[in-house]
C-alpha positions as CSV (number, residue, x, y, z in Angstrom):
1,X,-97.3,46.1,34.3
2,X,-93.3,45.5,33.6
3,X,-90.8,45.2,36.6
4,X,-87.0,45.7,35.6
5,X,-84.3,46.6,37.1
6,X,-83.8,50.9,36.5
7,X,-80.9,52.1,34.5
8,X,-79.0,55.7,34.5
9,X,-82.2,56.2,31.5
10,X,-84.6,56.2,34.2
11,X,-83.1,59.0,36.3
12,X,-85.4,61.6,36.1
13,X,-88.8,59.8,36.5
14,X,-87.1,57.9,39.6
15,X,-85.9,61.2,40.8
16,X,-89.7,63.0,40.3
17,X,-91.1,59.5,41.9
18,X,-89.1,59.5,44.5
19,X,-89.1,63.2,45.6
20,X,-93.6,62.7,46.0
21,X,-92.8,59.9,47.8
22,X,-90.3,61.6,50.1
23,X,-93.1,64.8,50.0
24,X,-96.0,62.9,50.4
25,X,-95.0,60.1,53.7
26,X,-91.7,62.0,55.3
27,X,-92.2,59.8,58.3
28,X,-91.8,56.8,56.0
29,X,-88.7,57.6,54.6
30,X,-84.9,58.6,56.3
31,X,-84.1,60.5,53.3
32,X,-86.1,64.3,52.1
33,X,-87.2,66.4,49.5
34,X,-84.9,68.9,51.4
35,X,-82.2,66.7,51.1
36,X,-82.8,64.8,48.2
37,X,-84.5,67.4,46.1
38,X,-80.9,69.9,45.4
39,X,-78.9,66.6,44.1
40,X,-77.7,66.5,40.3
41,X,-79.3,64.2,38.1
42,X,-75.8,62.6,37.9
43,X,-76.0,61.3,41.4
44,X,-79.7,59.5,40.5
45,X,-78.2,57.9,37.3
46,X,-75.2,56.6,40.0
47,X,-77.7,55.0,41.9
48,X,-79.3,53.0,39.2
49,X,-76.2,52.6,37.6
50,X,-76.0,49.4,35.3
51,X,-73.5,47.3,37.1
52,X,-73.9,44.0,37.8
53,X,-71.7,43.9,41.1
54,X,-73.4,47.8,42.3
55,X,-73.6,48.6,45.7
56,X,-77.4,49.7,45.0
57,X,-79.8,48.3,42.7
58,X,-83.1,49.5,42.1
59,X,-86.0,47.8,40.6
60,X,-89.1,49.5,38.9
61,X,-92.9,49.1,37.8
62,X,-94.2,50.3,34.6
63,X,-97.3,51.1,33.6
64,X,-96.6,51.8,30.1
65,X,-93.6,54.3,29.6
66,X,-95.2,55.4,33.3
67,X,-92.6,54.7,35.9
68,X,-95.1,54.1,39.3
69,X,-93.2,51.8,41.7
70,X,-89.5,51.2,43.2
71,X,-88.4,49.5,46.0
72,X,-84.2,49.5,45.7
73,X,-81.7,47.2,47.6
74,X,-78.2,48.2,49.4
75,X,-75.3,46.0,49.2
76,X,-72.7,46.0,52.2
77,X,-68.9,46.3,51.2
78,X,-67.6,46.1,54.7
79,X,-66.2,42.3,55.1
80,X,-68.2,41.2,58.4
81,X,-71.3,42.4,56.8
82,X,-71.2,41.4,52.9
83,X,-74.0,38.8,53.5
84,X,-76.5,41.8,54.2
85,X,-78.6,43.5,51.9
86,X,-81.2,45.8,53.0
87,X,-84.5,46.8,51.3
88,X,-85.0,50.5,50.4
89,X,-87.2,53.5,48.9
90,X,-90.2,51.2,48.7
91,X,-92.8,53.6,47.3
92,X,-96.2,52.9,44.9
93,X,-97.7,56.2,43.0
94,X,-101.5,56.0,44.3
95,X,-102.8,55.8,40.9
96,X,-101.1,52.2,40.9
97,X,-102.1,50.8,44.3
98,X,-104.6,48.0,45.2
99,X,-103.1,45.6,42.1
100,X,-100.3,43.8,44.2
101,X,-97.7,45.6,42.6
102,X,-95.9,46.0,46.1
103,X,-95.5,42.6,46.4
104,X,-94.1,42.0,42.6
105,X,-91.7,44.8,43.7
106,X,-90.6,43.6,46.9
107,X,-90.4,39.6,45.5
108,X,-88.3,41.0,42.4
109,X,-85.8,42.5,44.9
110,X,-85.4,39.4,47.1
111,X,-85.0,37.9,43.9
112,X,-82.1,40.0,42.9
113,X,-80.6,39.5,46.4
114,X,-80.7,35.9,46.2
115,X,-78.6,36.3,42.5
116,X,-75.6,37.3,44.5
117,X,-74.2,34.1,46.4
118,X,-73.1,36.4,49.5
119,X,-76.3,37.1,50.1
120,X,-78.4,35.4,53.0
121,X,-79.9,38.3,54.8
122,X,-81.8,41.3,53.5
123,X,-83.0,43.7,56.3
124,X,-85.3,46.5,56.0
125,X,-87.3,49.5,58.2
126,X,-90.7,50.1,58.3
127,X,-92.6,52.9,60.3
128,X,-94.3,52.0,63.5
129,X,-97.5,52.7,62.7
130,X,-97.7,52.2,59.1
131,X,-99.8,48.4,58.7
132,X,-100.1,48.2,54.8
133,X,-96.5,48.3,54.3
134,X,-96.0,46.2,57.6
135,X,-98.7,43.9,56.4
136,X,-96.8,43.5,52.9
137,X,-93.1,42.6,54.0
138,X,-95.1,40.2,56.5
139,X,-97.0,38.5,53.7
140,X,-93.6,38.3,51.9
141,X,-92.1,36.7,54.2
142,X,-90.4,39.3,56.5
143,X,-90.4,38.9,60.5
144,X,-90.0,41.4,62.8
145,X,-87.0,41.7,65.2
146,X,-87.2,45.1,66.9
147,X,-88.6,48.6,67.0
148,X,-86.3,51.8,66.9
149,X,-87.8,54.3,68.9
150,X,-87.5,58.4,67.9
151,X,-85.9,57.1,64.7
152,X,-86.8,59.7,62.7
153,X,-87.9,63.3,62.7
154,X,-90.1,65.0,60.7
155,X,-92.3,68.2,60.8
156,X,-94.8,66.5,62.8
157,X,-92.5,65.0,65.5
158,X,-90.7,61.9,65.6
159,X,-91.2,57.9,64.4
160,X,-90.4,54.3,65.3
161,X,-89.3,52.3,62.9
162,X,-89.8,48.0,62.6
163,X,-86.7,46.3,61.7
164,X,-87.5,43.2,60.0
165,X,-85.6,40.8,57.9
166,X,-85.5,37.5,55.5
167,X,-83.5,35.0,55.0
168,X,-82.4,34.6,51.4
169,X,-82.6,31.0,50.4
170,X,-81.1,29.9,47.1
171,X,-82.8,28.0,44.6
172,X,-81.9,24.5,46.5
173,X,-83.4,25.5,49.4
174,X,-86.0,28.1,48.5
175,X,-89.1,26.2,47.7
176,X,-88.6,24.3,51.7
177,X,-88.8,28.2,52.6
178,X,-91.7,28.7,50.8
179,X,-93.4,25.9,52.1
180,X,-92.6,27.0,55.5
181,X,-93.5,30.4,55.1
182,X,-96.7,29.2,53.5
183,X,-97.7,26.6,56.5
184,X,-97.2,29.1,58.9
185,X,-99.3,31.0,57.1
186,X,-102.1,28.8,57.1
187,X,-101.8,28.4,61.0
């Protein structure tokens, strides 16, 4: 299995991936194969574009040539909120489940987060409800601070969503957070 970061060459197999994902779990995600589904290639390959200082990154798991995981992060350009990041499009093809690939994904993105210096908070939103993905971005280290009721509405009615977040801890301080995460762990 190889995680890297996608590039505008990986547009269409993100695109497919992400439209089963959207198809498959539309509580779990804001966006929609209705929405989604109708946009040119040209607005994937933006999205995964190759710049260092983007406004969205988004990392991938290969099995093979076989794109089967993402999980993306969002930069904020506004200046009160540039130290935010939020964790997106988190999504696992069921053939590659049950091998901790989730957690290499989500631990690569923090791990792009903490590359740029702004960075000390990435945020993300998981569906009330939904205890494998809430159980992950626990494990990893994410702690919840809320619940959005009615935040989204699908075909089957509506969803809460968990806000969680992370603080981003440089190199210096990172292995005291990893400690600490790990002791409270442990009990």
């Amino acid at each position: 299995m190889n995680i890297e970061r996608l590039r505008p060459v990986h547009a269409s197999a993100y695109r497919a991936l992400m439209l089963e994902a959207y198809a498959r779990y539309p509580d779990a995600f804001t966006a929609s194969v209705d929405e989604r589904g109708p946009l040119p290639l040209s607005w994937w390959e933006a999205r995964i574009a190759n710049d260092p200082d983007a406004r969205e990154l988004v990392i991938g798991a290969f099995e093979g040539e076989q794109l089967v995981g993402v999980a993306g992060l969002s930069f904020e350009s506004r200046p009160k909120l540039r130290h935010k990041a939020t964790l997106f499009g988190m999504y696992v093809h069921a053939s590659a489940r049950k091998r901790g690939l989730g957690r290499r994904l989500v631990r690569a993105a923090l791990e792009s987060a903490r590359d740029r210096s702004r960075i000390k908070v990435v945020q993300l939103t998981v569906t009330e409800g939904n205890r494998p993905a809430h159980a992950l971005y626990e494990e990893c280290g994410f702690v919840a601070f809320g619940v959005e009721p009615l935040a989204v509405e699908s075909g089957a009615g509506y969803a809460g969503k968990v806000h969680m977040w992370i603080a981003v801890e440089r190199e210096s301080n990172a292995s005291v957070a990893v400690a600490s995460h790990e002791e409270m762990q442990r009990g």
